[in-house]
PDB file of N, CA, C and O in Angstrom:
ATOM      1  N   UNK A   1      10.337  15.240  -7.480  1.00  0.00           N
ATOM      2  CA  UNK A   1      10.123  13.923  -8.026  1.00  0.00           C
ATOM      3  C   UNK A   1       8.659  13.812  -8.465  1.00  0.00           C
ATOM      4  O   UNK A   1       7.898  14.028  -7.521  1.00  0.00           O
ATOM      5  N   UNK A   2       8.169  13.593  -9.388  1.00  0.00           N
ATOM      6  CA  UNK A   2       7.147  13.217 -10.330  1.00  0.00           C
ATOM      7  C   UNK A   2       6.365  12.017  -9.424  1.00  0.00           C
ATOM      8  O   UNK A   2       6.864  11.200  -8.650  1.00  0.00           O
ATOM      9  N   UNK A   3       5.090  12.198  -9.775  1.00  0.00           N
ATOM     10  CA  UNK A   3       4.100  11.082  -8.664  1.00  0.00           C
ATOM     11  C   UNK A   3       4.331   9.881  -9.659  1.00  0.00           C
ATOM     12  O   UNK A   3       4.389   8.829  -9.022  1.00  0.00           O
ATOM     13  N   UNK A   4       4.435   9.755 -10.608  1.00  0.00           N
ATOM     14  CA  UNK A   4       4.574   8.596 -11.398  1.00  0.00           C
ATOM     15  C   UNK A   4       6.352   7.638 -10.700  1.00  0.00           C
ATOM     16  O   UNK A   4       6.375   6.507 -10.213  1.00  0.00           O
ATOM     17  N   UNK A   5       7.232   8.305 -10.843  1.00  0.00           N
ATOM     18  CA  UNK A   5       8.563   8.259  -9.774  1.00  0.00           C
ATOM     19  C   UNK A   5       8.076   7.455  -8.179  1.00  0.00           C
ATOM     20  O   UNK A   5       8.430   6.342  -7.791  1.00  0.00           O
ATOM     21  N   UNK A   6       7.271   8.331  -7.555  1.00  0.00           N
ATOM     22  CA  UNK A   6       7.426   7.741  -6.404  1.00  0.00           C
ATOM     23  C   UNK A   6       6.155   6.861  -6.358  1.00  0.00           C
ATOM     24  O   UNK A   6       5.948   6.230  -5.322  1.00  0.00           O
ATOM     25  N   UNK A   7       5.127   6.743  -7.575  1.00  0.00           N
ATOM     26  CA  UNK A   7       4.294   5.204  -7.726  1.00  0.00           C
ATOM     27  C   UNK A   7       5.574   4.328  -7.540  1.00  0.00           C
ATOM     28  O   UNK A   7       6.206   4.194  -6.492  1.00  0.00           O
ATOM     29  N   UNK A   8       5.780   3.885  -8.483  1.00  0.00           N
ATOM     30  CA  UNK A   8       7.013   3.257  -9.197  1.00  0.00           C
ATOM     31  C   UNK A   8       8.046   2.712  -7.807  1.00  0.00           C
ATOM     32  O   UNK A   8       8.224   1.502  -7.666  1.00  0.00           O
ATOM     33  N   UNK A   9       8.642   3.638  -6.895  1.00  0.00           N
ATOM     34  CA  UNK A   9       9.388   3.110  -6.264  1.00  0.00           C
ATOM     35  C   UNK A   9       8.109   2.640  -4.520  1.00  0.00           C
ATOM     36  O   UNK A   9       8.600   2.209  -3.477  1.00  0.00           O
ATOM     37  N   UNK A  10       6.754   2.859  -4.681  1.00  0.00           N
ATOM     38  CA  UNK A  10       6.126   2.523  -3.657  1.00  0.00           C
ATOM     39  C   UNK A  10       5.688   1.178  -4.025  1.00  0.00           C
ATOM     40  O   UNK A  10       5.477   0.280  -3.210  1.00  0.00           O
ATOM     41  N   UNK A  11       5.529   1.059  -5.625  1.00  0.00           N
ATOM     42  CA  UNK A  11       5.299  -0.657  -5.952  1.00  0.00           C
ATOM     43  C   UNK A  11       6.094  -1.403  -5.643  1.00  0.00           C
ATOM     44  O   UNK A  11       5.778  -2.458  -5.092  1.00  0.00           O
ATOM     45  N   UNK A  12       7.537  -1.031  -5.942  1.00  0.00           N
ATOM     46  CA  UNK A  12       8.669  -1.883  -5.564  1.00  0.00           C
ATOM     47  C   UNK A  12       8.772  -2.343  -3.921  1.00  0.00           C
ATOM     48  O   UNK A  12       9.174  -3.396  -3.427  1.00  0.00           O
ATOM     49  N   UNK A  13       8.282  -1.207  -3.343  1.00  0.00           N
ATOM     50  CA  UNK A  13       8.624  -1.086  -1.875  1.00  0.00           C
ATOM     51  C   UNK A  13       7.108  -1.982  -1.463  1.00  0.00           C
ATOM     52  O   UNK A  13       7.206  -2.454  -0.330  1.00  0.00           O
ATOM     53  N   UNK A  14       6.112  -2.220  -1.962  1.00  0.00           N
ATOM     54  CA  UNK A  14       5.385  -3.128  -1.800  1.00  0.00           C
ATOM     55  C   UNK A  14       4.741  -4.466  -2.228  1.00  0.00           C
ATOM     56  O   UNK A  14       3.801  -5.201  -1.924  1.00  0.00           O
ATOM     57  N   UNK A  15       6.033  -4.351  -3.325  1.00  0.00           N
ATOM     58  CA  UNK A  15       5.596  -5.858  -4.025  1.00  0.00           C
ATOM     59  C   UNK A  15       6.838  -6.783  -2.929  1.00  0.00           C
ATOM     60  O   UNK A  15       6.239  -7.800  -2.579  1.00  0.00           O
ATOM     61  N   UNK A  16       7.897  -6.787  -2.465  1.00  0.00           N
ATOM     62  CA  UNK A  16       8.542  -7.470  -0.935  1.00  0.00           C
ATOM     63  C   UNK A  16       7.322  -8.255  -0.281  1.00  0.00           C
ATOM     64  O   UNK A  16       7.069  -9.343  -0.798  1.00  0.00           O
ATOM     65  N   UNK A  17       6.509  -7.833   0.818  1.00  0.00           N
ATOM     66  CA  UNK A  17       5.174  -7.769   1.384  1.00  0.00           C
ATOM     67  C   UNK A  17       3.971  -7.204   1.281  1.00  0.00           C
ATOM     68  O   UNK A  17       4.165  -6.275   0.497  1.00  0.00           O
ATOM     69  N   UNK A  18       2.932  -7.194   1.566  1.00  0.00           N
ATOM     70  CA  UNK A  18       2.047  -6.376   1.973  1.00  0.00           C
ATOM     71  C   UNK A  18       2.454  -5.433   3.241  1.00  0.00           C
ATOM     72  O   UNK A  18       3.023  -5.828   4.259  1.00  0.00           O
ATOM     73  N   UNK A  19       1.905  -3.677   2.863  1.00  0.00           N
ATOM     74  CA  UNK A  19       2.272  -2.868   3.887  1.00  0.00           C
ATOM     75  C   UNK A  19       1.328  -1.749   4.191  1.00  0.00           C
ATOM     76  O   UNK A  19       0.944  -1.030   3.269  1.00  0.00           O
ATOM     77  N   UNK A  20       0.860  -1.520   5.619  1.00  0.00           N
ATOM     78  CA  UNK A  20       0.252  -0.445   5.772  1.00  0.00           C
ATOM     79  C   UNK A  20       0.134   0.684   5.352  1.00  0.00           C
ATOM     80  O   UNK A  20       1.010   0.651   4.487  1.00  0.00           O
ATOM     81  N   UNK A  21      -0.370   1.880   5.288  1.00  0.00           N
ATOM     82  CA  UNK A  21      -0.723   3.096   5.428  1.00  0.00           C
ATOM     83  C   UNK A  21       0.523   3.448   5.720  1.00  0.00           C
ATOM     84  O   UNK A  21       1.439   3.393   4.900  1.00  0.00           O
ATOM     85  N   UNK A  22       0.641   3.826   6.879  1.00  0.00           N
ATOM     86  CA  UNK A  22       1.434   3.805   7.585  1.00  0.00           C
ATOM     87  C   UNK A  22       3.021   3.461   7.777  1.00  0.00           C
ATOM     88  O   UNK A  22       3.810   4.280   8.246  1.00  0.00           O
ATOM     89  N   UNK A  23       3.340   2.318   7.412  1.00  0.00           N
ATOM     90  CA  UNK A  23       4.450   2.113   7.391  1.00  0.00           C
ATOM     91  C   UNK A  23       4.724   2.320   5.710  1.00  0.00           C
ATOM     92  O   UNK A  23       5.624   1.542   5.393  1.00  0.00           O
ATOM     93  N   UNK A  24       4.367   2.912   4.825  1.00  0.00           N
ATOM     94  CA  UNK A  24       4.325   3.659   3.736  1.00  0.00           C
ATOM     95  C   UNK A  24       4.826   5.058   3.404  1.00  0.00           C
ATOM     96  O   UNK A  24       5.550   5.421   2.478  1.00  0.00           O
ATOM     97  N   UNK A  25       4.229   5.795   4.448  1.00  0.00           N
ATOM     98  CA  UNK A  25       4.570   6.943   5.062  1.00  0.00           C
ATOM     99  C   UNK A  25       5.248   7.311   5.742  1.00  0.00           C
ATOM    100  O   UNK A  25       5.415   8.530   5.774  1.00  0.00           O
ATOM    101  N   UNK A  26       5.963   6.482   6.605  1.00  0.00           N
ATOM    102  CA  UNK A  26       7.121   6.376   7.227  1.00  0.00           C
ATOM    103  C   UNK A  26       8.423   6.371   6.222  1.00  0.00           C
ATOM    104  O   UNK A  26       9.294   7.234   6.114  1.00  0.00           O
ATOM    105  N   UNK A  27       8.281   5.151   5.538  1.00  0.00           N
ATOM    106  CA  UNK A  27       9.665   4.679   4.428  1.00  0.00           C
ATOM    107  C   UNK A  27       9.377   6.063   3.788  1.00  0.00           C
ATOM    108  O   UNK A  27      10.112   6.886   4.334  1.00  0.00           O
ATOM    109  N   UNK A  28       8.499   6.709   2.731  1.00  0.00           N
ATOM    110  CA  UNK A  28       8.623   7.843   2.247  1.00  0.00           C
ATOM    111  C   UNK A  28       8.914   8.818   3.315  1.00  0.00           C
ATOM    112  O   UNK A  28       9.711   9.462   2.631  1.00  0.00           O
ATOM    113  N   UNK A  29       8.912   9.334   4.241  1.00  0.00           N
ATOM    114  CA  UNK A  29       9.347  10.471   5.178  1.00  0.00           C
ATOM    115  C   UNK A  29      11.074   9.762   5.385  1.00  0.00           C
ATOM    116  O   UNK A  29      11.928  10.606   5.656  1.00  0.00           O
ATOM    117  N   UNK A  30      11.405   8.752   5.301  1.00  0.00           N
ATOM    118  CA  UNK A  30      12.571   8.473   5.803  1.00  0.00           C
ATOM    119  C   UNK A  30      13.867   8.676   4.420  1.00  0.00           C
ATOM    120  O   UNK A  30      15.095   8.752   4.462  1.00  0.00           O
ATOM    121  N   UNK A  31      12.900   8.709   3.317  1.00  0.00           N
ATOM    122  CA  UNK A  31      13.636   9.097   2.205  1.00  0.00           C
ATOM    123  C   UNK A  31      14.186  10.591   1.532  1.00  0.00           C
ATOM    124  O   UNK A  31      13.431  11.484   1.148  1.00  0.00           O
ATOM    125  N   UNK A  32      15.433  10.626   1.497  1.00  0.00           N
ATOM    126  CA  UNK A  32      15.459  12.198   1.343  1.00  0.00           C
ATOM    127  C   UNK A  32      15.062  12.755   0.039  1.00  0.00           C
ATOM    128  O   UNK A  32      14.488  13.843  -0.010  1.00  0.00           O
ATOM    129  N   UNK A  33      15.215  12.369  -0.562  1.00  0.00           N
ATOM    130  CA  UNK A  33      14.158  13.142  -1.852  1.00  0.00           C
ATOM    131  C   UNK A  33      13.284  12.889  -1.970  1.00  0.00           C
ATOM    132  O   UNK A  33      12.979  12.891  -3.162  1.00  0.00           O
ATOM    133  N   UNK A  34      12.070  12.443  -0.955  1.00  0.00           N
ATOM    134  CA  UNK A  34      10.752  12.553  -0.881  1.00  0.00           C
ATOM    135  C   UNK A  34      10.326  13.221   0.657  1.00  0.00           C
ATOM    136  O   UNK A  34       9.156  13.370   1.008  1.00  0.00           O
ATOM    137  N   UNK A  35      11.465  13.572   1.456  1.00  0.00           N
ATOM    138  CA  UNK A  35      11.008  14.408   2.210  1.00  0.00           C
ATOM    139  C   UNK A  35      10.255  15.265   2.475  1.00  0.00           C
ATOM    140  O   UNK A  35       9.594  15.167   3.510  1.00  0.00           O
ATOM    141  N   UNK A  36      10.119  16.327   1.665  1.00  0.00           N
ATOM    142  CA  UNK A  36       9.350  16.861   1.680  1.00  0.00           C
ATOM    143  C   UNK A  36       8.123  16.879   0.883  1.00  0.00           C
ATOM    144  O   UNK A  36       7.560  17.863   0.403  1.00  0.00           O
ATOM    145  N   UNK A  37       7.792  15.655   0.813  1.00  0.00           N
ATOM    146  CA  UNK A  37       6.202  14.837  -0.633  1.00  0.00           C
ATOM    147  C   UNK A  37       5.215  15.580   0.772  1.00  0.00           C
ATOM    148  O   UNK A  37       5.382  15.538   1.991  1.00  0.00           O
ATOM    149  N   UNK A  38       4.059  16.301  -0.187  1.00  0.00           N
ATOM    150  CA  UNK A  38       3.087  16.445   0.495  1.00  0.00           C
ATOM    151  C   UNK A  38       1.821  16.270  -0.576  1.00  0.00           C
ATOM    152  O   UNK A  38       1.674  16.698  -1.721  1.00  0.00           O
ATOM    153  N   UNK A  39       0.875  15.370   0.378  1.00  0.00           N
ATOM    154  CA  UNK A  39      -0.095  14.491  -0.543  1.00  0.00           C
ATOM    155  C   UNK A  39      -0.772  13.510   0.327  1.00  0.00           C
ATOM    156  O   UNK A  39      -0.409  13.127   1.439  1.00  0.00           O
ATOM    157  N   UNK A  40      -2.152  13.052  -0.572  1.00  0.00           N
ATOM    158  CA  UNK A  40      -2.474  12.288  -0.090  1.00  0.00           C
ATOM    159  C   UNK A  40      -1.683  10.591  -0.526  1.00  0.00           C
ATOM    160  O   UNK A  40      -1.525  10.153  -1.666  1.00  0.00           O
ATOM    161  N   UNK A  41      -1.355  10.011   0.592  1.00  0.00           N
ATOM    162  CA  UNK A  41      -0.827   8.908   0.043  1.00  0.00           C
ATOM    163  C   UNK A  41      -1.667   7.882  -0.360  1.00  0.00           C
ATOM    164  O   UNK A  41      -1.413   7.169  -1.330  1.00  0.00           O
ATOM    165  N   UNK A  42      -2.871   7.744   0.484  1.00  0.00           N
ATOM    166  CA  UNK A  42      -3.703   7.066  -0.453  1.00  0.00           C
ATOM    167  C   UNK A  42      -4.225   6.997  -1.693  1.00  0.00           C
ATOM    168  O   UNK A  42      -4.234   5.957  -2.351  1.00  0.00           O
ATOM    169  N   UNK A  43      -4.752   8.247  -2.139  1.00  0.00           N
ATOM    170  CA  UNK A  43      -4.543   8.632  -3.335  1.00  0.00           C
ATOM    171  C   UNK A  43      -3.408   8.260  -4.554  1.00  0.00           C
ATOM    172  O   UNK A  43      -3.745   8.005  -5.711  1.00  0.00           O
ATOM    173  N   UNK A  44      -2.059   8.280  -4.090  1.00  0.00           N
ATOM    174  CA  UNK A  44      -1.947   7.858  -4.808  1.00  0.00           C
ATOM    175  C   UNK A  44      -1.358   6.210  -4.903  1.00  0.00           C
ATOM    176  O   UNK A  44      -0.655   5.800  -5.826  1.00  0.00           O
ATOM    177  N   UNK A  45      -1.871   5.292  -3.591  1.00  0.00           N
ATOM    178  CA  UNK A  45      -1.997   4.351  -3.905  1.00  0.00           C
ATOM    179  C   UNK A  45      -3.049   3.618  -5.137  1.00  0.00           C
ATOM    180  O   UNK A  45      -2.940   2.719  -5.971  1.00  0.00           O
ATOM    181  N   UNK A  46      -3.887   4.387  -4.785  1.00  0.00           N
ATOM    182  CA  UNK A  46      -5.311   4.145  -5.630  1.00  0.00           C
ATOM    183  C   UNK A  46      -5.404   3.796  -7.057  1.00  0.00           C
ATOM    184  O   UNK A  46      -5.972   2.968  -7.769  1.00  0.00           O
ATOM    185  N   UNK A  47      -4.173   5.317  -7.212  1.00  0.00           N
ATOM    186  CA  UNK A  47      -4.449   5.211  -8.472  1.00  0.00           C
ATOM    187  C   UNK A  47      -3.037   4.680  -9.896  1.00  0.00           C
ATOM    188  O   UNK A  47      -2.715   4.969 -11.049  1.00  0.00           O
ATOM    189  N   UNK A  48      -2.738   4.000  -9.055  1.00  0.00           N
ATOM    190  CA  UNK A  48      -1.790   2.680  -9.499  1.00  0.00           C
ATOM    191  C   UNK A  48      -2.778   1.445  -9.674  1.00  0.00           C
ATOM    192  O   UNK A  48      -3.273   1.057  -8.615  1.00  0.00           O
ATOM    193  N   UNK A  49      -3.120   0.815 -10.731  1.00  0.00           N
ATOM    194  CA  UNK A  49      -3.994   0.030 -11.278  1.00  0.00           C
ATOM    195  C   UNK A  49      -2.932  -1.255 -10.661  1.00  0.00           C
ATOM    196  O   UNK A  49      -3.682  -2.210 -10.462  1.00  0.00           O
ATOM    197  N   UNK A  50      -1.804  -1.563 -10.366  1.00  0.00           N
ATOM    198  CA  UNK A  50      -1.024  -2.380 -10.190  1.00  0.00           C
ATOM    199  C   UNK A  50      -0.925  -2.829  -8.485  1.00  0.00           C
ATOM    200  O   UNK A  50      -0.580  -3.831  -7.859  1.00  0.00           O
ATOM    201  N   UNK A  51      -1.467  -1.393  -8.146  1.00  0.00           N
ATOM    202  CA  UNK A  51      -1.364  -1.952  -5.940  1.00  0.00           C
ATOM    203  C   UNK A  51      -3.067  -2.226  -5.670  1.00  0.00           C
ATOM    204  O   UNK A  51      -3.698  -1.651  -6.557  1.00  0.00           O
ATOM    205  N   UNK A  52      -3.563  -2.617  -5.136  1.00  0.00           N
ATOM    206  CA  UNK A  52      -4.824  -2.918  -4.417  1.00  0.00           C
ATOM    207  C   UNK A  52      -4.790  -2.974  -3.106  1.00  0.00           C
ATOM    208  O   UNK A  52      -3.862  -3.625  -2.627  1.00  0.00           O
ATOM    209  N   UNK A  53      -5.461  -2.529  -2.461  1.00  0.00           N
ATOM    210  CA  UNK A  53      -5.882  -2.466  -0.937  1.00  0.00           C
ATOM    211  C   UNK A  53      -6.544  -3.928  -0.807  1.00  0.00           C
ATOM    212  O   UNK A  53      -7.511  -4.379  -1.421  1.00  0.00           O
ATOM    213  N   UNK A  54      -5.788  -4.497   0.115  1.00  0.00           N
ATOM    214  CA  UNK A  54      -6.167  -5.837   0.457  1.00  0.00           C
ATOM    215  C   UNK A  54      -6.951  -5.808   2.005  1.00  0.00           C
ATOM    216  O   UNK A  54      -7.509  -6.849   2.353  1.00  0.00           O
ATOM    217  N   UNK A  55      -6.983  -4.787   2.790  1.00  0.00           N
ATOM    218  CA  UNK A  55      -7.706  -5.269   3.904  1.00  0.00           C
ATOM    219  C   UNK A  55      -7.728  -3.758   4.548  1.00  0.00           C
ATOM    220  O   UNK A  55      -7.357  -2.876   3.773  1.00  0.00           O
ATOM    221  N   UNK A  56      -8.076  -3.389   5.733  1.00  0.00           N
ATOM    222  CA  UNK A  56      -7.606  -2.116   6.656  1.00  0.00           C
ATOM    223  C   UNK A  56      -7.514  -2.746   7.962  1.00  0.00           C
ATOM    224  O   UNK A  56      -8.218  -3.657   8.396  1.00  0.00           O
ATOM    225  N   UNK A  57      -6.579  -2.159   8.514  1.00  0.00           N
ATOM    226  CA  UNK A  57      -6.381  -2.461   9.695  1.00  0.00           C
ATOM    227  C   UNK A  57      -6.986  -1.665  10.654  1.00  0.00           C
ATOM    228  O   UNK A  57      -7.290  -0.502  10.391  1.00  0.00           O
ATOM    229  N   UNK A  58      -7.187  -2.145  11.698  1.00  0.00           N
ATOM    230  CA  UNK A  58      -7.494  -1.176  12.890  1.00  0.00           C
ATOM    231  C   UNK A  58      -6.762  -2.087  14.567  1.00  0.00           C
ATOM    232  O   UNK A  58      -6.661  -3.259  14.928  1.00  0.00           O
ATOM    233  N   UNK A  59      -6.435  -0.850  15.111  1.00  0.00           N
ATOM    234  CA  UNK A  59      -5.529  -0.845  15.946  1.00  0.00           C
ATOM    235  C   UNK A  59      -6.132  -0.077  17.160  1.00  0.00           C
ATOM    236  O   UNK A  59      -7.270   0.347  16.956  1.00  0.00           O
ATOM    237  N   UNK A  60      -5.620   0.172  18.325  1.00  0.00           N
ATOM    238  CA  UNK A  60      -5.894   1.037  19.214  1.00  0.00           C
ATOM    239  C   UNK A  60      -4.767   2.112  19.411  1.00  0.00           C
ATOM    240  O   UNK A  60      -3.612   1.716  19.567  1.00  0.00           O
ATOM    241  N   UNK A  61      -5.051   3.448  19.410  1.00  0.00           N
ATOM    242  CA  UNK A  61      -3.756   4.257  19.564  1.00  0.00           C
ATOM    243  C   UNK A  61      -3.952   4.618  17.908  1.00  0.00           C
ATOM    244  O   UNK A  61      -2.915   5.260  17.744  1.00  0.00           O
ATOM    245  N   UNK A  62      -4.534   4.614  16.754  1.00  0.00           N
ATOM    246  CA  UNK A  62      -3.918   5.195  15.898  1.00  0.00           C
ATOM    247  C   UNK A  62      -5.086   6.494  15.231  1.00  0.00           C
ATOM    248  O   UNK A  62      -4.768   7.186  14.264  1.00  0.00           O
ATOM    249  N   UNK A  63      -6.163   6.608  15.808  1.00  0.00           N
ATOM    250  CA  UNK A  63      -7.476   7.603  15.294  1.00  0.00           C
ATOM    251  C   UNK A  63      -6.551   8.907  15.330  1.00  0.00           C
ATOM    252  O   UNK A  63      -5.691   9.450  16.024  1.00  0.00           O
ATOM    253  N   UNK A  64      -7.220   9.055  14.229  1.00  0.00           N
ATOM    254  CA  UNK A  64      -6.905  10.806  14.197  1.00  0.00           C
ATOM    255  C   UNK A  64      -5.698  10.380  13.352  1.00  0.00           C
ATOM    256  O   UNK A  64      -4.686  11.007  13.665  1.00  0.00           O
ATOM    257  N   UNK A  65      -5.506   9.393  12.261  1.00  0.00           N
ATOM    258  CA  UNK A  65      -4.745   9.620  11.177  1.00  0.00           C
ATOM    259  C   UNK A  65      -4.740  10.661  10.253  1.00  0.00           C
ATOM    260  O   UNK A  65      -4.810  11.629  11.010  1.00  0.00           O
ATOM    261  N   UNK A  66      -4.709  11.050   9.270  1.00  0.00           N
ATOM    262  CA  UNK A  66      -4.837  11.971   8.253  1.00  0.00           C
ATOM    263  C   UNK A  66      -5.558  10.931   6.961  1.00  0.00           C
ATOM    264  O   UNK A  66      -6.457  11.285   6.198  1.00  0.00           O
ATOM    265  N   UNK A  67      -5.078   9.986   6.979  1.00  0.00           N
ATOM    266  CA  UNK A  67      -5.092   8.851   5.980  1.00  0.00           C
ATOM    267  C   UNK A  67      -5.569   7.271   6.534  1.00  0.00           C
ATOM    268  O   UNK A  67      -5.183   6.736   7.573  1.00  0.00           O
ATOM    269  N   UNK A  68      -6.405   6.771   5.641  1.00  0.00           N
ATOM    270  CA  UNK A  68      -7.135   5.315   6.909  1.00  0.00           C
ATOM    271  C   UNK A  68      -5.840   4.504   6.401  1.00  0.00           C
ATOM    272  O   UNK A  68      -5.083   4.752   5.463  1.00  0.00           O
ATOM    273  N   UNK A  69      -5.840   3.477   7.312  1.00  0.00           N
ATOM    274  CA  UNK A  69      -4.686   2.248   7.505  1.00  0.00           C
ATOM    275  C   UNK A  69      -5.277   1.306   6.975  1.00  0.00           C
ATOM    276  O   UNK A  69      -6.112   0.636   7.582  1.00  0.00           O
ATOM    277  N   UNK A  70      -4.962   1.116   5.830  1.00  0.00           N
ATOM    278  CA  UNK A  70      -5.195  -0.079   4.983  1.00  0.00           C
ATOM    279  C   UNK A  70      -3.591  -0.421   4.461  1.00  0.00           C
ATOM    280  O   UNK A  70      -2.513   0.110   4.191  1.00  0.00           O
ATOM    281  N   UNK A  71      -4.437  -1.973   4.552  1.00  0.00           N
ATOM    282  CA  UNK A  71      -3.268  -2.375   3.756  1.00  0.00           C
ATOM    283  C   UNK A  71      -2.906  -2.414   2.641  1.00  0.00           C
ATOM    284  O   UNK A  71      -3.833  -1.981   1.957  1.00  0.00           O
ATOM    285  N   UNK A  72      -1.741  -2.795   1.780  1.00  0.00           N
ATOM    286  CA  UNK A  72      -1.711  -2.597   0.433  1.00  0.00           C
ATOM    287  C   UNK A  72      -0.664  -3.790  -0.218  1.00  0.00           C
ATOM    288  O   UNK A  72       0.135  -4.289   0.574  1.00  0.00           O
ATOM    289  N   UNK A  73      -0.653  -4.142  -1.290  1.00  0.00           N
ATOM    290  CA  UNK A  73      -0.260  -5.419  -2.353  1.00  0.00           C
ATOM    291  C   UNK A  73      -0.129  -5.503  -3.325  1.00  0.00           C
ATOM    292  O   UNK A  73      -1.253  -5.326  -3.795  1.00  0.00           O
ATOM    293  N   UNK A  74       0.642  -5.700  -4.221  1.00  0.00           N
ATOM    294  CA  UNK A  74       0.913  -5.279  -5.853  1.00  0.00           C
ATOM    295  C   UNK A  74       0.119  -7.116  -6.170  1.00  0.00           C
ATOM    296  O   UNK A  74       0.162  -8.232  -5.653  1.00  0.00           O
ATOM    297  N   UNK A  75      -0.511  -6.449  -7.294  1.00  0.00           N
ATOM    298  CA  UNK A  75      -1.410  -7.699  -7.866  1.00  0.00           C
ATOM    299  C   UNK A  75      -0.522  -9.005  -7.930  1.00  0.00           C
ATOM    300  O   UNK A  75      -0.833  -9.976  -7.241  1.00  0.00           O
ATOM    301  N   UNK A  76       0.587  -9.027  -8.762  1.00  0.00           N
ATOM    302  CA  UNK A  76       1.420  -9.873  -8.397  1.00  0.00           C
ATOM    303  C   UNK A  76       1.534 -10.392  -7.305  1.00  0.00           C
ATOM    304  O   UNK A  76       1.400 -11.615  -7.274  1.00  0.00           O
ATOM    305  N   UNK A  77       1.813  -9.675  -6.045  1.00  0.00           N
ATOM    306  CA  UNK A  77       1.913 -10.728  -4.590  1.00  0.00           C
ATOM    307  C   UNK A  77       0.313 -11.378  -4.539  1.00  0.00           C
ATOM    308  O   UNK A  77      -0.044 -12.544  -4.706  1.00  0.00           O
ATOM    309  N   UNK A  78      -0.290 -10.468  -4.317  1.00  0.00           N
ATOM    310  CA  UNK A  78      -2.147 -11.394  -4.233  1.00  0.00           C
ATOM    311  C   UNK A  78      -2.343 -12.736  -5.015  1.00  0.00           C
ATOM    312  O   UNK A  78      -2.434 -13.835  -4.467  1.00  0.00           O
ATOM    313  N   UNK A  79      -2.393 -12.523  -6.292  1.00  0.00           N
ATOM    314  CA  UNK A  79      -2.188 -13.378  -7.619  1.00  0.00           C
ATOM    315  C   UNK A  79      -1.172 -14.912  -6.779  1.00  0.00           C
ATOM    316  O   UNK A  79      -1.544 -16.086  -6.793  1.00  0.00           O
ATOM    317  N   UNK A  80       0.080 -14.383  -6.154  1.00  0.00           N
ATOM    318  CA  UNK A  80       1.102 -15.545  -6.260  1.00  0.00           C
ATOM    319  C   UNK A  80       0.592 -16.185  -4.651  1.00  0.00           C
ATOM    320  O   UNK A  80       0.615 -17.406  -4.498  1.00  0.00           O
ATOM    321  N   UNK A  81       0.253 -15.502  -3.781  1.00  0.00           N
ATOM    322  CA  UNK A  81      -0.212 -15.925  -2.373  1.00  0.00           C
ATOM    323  C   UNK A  81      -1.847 -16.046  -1.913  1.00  0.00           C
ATOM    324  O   UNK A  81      -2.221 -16.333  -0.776  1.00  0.00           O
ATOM    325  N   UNK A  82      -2.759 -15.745  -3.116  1.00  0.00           N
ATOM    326  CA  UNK A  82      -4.509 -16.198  -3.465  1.00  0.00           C
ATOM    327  C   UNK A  82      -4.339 -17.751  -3.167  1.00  0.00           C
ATOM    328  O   UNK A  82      -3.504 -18.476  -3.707  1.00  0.00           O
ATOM    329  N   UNK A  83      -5.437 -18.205  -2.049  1.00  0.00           N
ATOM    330  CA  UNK A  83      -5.777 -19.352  -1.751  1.00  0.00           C
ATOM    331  C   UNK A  83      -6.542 -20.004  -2.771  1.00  0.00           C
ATOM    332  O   UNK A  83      -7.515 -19.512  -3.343  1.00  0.00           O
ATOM    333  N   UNK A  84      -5.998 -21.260  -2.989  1.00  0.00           N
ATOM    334  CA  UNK A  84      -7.303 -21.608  -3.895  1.00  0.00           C
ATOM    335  C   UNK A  84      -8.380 -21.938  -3.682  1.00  0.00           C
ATOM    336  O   UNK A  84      -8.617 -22.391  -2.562  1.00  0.00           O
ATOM    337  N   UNK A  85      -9.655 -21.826  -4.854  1.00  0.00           N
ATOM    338  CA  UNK A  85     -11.056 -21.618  -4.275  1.00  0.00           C
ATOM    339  C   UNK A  85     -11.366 -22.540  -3.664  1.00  0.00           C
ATOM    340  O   UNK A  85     -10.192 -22.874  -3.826  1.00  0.00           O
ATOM    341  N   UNK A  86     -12.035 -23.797  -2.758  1.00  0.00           N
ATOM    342  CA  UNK A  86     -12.805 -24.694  -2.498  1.00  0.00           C
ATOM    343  C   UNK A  86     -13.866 -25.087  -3.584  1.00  0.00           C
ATOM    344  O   UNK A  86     -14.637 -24.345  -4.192  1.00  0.00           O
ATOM    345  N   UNK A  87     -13.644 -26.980  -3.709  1.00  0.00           N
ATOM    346  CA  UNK A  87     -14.158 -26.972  -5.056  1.00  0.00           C
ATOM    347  C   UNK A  87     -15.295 -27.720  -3.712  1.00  0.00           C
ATOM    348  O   UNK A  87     -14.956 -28.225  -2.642  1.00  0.00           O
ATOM    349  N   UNK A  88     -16.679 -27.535  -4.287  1.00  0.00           N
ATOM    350  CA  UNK A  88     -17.862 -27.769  -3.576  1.00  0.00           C
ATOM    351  C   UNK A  88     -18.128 -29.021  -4.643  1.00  0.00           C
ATOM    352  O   UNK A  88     -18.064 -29.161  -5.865  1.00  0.00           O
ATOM    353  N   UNK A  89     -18.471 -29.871  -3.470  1.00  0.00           N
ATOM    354  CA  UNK A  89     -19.234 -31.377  -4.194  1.00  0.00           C
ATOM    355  C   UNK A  89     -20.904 -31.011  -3.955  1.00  0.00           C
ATOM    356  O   UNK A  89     -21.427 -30.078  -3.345  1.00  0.00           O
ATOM    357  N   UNK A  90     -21.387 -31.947  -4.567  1.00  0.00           N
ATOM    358  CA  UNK A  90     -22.351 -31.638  -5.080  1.00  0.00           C
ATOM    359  C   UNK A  90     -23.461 -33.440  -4.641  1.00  0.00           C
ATOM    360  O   UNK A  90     -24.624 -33.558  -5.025  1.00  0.00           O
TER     361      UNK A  90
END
């Protein structure tokens, strides 16, 4: 499967919610024709102009990832769930 293929079905799989590292890598390992994907997954979160890393998490129990735990968001969800700014009086 082509990295453009499994962009494509990781946007879908993250425009639902925002989702970790992690639970990214899981849904792809749990898929059989991406079973055997070897890669950096961040990478190619990155380089989808359409997902953005919205935060990283940190946890206890998870050092010694391969890949940091950030979270991730297709512009669309950010865009539709962005607080609005505070208008400052003056």
């Amino acid at each position: 499967m082509t990295s453009d293929n499994v962009r494509k079905m990781i946007r879908k799989f993250v425009s639902q919610r925002p989702r970790n590292t992690a639970e990214i890598a899981n849904w792809l390992e749990g898929m059989s024709e991406l079973a055997n994907m070897q890669g950096d997954i961040s990478g190619v979160l990155e380089s989808d102009s359409s997902i953005v890393r919205i935060g990283t998490i940190r946890r206890s129990g998870i050092s010694g990832r391969e890949y940091p735990l950030s979270e991730w968001a297709t512009e669309e969800w950010v865009a539709h769930h962005e607080r609005a700014k505070p208008i400052k009086e003056e």
